[in-house]
Residue frames as qw, qx, qy, qz and C-alpha x, y, z in Angstrom:
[[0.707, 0.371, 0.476, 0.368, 6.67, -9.67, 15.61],
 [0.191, -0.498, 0.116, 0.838, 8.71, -6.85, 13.93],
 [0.639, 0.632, 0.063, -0.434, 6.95, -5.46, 10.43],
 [0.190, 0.471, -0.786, -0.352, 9.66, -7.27, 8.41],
 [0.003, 0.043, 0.996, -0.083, 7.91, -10.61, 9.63],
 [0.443, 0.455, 0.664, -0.396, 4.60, -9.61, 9.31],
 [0.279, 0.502, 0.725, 0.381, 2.84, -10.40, 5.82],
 [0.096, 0.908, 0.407, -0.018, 0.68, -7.38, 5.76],
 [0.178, 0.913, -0.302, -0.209, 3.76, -4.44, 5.51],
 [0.758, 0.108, 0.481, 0.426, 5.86, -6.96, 3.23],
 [0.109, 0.811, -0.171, -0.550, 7.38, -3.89, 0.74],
 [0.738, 0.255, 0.485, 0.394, 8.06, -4.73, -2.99],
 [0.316, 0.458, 0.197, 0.807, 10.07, -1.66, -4.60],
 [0.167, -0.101, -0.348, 0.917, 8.80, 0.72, -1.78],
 [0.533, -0.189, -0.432, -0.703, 5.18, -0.34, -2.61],
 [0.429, -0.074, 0.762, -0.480, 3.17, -2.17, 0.20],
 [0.264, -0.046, -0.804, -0.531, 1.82, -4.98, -1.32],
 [0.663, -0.408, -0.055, -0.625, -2.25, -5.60, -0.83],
 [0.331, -0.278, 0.852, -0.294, -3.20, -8.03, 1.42],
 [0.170, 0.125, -0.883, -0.420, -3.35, -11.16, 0.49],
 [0.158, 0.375, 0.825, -0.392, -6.54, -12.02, 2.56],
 [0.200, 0.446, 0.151, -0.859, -8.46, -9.40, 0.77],
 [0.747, 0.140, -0.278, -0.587, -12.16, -10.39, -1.07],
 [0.376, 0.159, -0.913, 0.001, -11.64, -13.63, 0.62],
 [0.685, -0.307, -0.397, -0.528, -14.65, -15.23, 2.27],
 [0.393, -0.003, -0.875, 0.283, -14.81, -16.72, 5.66],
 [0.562, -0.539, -0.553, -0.296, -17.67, -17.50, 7.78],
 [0.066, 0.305, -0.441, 0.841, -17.95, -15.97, 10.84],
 [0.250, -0.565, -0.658, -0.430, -20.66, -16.74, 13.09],
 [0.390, -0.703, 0.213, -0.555, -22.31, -14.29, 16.25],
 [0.215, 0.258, -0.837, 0.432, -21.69, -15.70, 19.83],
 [0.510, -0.457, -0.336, -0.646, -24.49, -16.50, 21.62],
 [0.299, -0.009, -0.842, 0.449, -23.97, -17.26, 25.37],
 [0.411, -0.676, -0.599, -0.125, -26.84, -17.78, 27.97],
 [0.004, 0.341, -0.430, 0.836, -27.60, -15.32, 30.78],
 [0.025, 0.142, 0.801, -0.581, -29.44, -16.07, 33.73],
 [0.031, 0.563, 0.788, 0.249, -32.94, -15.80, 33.85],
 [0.016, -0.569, 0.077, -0.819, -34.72, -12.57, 34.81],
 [0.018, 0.019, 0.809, -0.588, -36.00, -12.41, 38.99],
 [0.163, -0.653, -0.736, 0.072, -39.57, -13.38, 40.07],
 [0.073, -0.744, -0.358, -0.559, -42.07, -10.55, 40.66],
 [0.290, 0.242, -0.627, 0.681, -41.39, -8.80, 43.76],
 [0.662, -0.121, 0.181, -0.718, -45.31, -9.03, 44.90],
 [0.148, -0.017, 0.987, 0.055, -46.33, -12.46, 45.42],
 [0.565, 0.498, 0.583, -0.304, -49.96, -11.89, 44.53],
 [0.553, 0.571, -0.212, -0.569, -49.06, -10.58, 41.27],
 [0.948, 0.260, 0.161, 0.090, -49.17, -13.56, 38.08],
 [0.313, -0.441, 0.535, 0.649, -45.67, -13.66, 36.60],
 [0.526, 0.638, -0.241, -0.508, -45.49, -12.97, 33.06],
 [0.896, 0.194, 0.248, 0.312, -44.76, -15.17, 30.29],
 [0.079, -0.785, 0.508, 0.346, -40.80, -13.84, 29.83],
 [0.780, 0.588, -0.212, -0.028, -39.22, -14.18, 26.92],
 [0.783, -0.468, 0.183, 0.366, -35.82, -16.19, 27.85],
 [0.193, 0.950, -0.011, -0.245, -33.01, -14.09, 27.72],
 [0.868, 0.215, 0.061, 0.443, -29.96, -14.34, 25.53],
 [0.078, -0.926, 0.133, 0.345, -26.88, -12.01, 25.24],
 [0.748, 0.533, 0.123, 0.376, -25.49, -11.81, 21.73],
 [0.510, -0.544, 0.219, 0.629, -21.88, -10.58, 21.10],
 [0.431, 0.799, -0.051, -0.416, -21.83, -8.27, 18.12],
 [0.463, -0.298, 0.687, 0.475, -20.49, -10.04, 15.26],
 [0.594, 0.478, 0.036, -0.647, -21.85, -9.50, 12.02],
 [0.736, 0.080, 0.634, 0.223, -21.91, -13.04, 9.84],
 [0.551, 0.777, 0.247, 0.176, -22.28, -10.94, 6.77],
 [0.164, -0.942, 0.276, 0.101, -19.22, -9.14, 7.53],
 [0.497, 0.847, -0.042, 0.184, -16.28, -10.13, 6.25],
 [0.525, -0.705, 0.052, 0.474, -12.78, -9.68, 7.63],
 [0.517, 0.133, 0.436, 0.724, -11.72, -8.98, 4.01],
 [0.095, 0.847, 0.248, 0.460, -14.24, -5.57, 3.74],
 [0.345, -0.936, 0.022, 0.061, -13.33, -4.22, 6.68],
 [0.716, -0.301, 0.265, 0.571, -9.34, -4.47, 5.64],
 [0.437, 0.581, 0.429, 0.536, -10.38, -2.38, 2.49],
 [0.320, -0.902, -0.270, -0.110, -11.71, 0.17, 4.76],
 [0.752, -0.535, 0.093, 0.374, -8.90, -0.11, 6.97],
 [0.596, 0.141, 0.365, 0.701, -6.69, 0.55, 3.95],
 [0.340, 0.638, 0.299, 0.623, -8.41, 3.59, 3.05],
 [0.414, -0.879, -0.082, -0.224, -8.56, 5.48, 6.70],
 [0.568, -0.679, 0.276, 0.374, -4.95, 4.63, 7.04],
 [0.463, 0.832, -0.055, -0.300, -3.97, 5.82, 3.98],
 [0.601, -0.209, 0.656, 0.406, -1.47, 3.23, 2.72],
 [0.077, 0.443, -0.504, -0.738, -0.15, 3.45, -0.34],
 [0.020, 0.383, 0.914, 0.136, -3.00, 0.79, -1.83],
 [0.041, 0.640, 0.652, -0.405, -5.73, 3.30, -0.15],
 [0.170, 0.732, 0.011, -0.659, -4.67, 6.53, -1.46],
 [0.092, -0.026, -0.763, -0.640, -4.31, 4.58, -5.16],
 [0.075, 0.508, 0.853, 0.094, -8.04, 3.63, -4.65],
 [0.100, -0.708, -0.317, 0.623, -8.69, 7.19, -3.95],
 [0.026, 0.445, -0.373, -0.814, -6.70, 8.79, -6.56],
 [0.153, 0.259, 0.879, 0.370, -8.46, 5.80, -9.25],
 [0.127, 0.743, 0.640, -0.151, -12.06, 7.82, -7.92],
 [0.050, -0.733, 0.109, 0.669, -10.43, 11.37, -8.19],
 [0.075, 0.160, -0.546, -0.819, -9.13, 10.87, -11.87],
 [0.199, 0.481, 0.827, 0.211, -12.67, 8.95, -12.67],
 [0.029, -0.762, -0.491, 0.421, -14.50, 12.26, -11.03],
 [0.016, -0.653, 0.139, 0.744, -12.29, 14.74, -13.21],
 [0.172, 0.025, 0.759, 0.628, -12.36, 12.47, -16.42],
 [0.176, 0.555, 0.789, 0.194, -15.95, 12.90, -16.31],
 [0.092, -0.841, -0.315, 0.431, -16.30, 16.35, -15.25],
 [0.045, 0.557, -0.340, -0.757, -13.76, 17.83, -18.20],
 [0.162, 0.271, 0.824, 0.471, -15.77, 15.56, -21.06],
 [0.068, 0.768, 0.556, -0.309, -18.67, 17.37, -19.63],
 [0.097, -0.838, -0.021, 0.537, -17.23, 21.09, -19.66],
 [0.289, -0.032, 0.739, 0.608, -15.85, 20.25, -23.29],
 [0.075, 0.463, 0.764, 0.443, -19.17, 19.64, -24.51],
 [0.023, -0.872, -0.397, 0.286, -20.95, 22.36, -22.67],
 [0.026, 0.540, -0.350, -0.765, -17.84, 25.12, -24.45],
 [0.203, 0.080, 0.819, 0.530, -18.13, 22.85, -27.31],
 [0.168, 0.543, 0.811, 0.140, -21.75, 23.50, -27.73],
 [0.156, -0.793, -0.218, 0.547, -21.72, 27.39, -26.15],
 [0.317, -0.518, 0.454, 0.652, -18.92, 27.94, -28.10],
 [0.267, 0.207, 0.683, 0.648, -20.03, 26.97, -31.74],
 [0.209, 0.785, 0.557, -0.171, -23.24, 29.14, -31.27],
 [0.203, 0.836, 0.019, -0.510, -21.57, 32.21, -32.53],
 [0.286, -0.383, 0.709, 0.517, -19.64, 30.95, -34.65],
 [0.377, 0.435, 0.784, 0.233, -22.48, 29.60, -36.13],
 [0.183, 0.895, 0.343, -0.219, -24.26, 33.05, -36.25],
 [0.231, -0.627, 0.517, 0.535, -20.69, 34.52, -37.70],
 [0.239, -0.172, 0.858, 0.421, -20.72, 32.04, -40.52],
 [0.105, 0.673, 0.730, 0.054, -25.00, 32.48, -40.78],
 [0.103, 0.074, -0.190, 0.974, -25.78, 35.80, -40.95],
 [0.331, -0.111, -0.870, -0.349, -28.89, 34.67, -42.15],
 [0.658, -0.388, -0.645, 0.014, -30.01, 32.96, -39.20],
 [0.348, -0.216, -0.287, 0.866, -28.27, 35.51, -37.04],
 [0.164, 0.059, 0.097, -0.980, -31.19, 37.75, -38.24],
 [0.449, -0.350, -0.708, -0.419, -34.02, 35.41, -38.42],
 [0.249, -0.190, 0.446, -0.839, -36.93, 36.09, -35.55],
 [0.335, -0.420, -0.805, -0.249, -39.46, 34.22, -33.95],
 [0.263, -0.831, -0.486, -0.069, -42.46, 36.35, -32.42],
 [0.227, 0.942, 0.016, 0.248, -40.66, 39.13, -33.30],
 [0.560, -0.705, 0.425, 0.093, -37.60, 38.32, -30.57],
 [0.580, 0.510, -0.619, -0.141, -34.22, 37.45, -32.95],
 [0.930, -0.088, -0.326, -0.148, -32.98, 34.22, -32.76],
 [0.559, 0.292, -0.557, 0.540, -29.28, 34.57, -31.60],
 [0.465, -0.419, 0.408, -0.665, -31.28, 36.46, -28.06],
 [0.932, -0.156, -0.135, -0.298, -33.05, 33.23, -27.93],
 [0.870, 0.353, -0.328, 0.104, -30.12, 31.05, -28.37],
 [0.678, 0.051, -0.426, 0.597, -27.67, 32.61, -25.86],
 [0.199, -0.300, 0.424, -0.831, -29.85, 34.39, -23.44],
 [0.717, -0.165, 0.086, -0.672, -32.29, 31.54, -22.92],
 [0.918, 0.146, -0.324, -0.177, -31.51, 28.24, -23.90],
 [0.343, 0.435, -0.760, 0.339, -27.86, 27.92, -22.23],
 [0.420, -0.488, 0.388, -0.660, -29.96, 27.58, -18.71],
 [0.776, -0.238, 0.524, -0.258, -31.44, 24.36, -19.29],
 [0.777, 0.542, -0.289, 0.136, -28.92, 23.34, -21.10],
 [0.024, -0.548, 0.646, -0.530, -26.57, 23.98, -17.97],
 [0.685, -0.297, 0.456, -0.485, -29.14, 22.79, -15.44],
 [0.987, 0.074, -0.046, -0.132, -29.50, 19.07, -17.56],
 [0.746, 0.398, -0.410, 0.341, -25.76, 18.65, -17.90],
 [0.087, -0.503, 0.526, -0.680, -25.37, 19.32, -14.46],
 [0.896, 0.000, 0.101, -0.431, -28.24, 16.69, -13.70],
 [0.885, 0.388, -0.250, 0.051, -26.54, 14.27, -15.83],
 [0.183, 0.575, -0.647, 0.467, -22.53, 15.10, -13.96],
 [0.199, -0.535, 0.584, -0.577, -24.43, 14.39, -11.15],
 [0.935, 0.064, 0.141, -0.319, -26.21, 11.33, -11.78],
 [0.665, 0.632, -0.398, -0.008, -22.52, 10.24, -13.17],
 [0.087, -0.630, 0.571, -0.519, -20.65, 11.40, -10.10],
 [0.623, -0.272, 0.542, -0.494, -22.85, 8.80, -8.04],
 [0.965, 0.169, -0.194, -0.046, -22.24, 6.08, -10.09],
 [0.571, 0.540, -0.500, 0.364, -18.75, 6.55, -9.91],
 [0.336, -0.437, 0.597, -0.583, -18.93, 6.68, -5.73],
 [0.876, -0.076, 0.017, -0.475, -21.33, 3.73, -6.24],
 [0.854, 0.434, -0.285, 0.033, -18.71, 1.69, -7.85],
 [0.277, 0.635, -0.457, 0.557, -16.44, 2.63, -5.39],
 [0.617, -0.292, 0.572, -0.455, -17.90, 1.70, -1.91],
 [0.988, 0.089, -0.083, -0.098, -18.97, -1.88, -4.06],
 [0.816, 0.202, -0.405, 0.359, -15.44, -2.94, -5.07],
 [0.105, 0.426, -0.705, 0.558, -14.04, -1.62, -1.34],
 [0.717, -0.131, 0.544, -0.415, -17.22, -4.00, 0.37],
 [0.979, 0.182, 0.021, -0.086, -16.65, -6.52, -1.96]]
């Protein structure tokens, strides 16, 4: 069959369209074919055991799919479907990561300003150490370390979401 006749690299505008099988359900079950028993003891005085009787299963997983593993397929031969599902995580990974680094200048960033516009407060001290030392030689740390917590507790949602809708 040449690729013009096969469904699966059909081309619409120089786009491969998905396949149509894909998130579609069908039932699949294992093989299960007999195998001989196992031989007799090779002592005759000994008792034979009670053997379990043996079977030889062909890997097939019923819970599988032929529609996850086409997702897959798509994304380890990068077709033009795969590397969109890719790029879709990449922009998710950067949208969250420059909302972050916004708010972390955003927050760094107004501290002097604030002390600029306070002077005030720019010379107020607690236990004798001024505040603006406090403020931007202490605090930024875990203030970094949680919003870095938090990216990363984002990041893995966003992978989470990602393996679901390519097994589902």
């Amino acid at each position: 069959m040449t690729s013009s006749e096969d469904p699966y690299h059909r081309l619409a505008n120089g786009v491969r369209k998905p396949d149509p099988t894909l998130g579609t359900r069908q039932e699949e079950r294992a093989i299960v074919e007999p195998v001989p028993p196992a031989p007799e003891p090779l002592r005759a005085g000994e008792p034979a055991h009670v053997r379990p009787k043996r079977e030889r299963v062909v890997l097939a997983d019923a819970r599988q799919v032929p529609g996850r593993m086409r997702g897959r397929i798509e994304l380890e031969e990068q077709t033009s479907w795969g590397k969109r599902l890719v790029g879709d995580l990449v922009k998710a990974q950067l949208r969250t990561s420059v909302l972050l680094a916004v708010l972390v200048v955003g927050v760094l960033g107004a501290l002097p300003v604030l002390f600029f516009l306070l002077p005030g407060f720019a010379r107020f001290t607690v236990i004798g150490i001024p505040v603006p030392w406090i403020l931007l030689g202490l605090l930024p740390f875990p203030f970094l370390f949680a919003v870095g917590l938090w990216y990363n507790r984002l990041a893995e949602g966003h992978e989470r979401d990602f393996v679901d809708m390519i097994e589902n």
